[in-house]
MDAnalysis code that builds the backbone (N, CA, C; Angstrom):
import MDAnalysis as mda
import numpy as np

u = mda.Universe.empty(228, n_residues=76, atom_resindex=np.repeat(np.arange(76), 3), trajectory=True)
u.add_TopologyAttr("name", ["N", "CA", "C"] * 76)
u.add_TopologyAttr("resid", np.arange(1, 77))
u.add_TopologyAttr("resname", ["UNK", "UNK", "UNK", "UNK", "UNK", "UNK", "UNK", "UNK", "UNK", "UNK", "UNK", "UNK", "UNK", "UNK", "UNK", "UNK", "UNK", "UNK", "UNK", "UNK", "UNK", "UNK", "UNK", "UNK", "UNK", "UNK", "UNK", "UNK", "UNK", "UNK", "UNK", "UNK", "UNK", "UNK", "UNK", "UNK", "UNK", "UNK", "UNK", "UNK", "UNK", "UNK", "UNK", "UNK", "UNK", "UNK", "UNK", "UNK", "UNK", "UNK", "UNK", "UNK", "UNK", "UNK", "UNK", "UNK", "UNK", "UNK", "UNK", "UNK", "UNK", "UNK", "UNK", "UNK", "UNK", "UNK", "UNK", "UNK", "UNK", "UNK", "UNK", "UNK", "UNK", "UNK", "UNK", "UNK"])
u.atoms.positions = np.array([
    [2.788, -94.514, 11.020],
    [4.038, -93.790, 11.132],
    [3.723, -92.299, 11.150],
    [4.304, -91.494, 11.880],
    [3.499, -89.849, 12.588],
    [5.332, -89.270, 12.131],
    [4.802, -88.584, 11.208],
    [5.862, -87.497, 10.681],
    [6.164, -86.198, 11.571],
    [7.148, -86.015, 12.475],
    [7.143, -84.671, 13.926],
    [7.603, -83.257, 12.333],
    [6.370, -82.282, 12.936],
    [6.976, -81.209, 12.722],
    [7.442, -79.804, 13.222],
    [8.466, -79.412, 13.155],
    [9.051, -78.861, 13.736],
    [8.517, -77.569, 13.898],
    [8.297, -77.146, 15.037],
    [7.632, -75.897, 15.331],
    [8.249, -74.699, 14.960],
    [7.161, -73.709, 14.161],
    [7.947, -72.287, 13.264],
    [7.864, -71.083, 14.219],
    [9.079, -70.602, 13.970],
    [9.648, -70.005, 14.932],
    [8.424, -68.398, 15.186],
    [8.262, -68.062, 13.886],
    [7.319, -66.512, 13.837],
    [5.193, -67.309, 14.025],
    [5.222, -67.282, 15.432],
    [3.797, -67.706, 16.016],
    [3.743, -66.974, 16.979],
    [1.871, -66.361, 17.274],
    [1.808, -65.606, 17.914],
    [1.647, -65.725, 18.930],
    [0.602, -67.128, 19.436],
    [1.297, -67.979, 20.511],
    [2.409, -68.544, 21.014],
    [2.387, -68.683, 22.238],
    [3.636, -68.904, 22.746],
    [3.993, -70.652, 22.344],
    [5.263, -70.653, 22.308],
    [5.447, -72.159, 21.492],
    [5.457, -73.191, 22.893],
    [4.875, -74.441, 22.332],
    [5.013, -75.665, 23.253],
    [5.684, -77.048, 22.852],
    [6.381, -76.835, 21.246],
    [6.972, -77.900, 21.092],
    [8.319, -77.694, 20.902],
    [9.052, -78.685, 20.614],
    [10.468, -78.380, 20.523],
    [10.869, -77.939, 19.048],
    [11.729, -76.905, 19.817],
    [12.630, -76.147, 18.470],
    [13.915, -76.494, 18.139],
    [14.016, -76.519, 17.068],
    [15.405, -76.771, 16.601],
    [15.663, -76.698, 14.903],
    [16.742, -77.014, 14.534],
    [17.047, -77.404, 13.473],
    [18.158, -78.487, 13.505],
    [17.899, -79.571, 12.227],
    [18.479, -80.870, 12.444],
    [19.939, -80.137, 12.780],
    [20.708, -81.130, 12.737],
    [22.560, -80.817, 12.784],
    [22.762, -80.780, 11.339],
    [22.580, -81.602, 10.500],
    [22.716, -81.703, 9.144],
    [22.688, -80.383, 8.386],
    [21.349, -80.035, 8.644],
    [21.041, -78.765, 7.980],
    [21.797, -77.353, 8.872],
    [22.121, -77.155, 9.940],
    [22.519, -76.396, 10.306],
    [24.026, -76.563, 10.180],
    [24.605, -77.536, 9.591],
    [26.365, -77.492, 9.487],
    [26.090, -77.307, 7.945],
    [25.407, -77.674, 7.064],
    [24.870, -77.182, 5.453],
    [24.990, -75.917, 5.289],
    [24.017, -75.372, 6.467],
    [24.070, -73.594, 6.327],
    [25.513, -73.181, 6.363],
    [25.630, -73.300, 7.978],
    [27.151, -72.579, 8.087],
    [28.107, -73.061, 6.894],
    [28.386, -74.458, 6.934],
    [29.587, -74.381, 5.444],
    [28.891, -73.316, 4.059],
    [28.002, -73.373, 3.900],
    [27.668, -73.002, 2.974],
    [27.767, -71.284, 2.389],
    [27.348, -70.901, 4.058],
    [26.972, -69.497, 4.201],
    [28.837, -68.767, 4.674],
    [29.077, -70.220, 5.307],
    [31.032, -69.744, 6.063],
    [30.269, -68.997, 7.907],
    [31.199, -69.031, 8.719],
    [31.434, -68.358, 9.793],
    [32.356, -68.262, 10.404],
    [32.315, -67.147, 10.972],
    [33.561, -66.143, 12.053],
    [33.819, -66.634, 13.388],
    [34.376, -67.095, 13.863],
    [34.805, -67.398, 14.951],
    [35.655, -66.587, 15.577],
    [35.727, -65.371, 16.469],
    [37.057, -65.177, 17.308],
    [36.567, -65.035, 18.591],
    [37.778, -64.681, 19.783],
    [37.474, -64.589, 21.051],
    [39.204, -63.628, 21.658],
    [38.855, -63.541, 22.325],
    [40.331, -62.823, 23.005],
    [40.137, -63.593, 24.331],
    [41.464, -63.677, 24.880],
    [41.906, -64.658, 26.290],
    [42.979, -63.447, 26.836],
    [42.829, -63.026, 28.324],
    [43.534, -62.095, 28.408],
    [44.165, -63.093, 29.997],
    [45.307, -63.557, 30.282],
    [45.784, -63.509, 31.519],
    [46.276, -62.880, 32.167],
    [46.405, -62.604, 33.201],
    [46.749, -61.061, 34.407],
    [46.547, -61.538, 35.914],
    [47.770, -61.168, 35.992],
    [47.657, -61.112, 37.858],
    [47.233, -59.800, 38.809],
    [46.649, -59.950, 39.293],
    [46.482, -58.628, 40.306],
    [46.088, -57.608, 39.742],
    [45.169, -57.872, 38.206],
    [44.421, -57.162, 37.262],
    [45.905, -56.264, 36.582],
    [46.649, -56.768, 36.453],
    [48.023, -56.553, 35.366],
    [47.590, -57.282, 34.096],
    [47.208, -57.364, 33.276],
    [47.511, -58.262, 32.290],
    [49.161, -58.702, 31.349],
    [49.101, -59.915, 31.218],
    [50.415, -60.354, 31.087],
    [50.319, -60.704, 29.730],
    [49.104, -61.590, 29.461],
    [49.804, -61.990, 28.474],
    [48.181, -62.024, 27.284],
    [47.855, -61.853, 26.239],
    [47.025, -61.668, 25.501],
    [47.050, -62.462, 24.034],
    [45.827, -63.267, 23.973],
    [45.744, -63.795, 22.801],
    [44.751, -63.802, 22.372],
    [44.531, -63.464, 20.576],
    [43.742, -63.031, 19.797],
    [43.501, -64.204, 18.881],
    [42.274, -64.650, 19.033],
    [42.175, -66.149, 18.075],
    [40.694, -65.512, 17.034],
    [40.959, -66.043, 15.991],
    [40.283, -65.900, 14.911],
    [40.133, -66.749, 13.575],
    [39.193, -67.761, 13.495],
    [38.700, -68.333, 12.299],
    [38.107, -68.272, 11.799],
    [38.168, -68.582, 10.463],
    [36.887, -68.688, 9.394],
    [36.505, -70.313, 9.027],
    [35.744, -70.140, 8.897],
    [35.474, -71.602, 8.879],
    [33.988, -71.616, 7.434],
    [34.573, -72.367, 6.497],
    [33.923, -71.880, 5.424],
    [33.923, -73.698, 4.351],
    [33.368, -73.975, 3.443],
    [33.349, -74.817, 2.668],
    [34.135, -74.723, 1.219],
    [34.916, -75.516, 0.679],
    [35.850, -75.048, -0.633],
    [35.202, -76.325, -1.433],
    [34.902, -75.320, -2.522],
    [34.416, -76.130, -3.802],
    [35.842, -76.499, -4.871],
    [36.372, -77.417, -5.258],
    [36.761, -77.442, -6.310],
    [36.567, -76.993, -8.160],
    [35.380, -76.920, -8.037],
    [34.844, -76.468, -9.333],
    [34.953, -74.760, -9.042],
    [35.107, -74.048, -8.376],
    [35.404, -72.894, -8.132],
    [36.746, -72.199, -8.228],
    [37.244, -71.342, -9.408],
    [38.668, -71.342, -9.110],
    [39.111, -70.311, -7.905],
    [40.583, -70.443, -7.695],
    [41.605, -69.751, -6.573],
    [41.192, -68.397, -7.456],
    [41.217, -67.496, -6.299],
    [41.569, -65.897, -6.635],
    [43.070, -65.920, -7.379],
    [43.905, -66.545, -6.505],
    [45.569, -66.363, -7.439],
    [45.471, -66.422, -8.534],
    [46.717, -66.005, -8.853],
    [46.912, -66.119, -10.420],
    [47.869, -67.395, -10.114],
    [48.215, -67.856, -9.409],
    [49.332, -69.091, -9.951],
    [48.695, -70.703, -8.862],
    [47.222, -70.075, -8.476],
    [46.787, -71.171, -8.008],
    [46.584, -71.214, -6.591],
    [47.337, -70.280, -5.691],
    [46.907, -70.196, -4.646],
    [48.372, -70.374, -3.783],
    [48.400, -70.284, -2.691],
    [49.844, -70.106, -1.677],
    [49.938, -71.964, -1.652],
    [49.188, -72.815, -1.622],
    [49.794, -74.122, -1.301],
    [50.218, -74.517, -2.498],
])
């Protein structure tokens, strides 16, 4: 049984195996660490713009053992 290991990214040769990080560990990080998501969508005719939308998430992990900033527990 041949254990693959994953090739490190800081080598001074040029790399020949595959890079990555599992999915597991990279959705671990982000919940862990949280991330930003936004984008803007602009529609326009005839380079008019009409109509504009601003999207923005956070996308983050909630511990229960952690309390709410509120004082009465939080808006829900």
């Amino acid at each position: 049984m041949t254990t693959h290991e994953p090739t490190p990214w800081a080598t001074p040769e040029p790399l020949t195996g595959p890079i990555g990080v599992p999915l597991v560990d990279l959705l671990d990080r982000v919940l862990a660490t949280g991330v930003v998501v936004s984008g803007d969508l602009v529609i326009a005719i005839a380079e008019v713009p009409l109509v504009r939308l601003s999207l923005h998430a956070l996308l983050s992990s909630v511990s229960e053992r952690v309390p709410a900033p509120w004082a009465d527990g939080g808006p829900l």
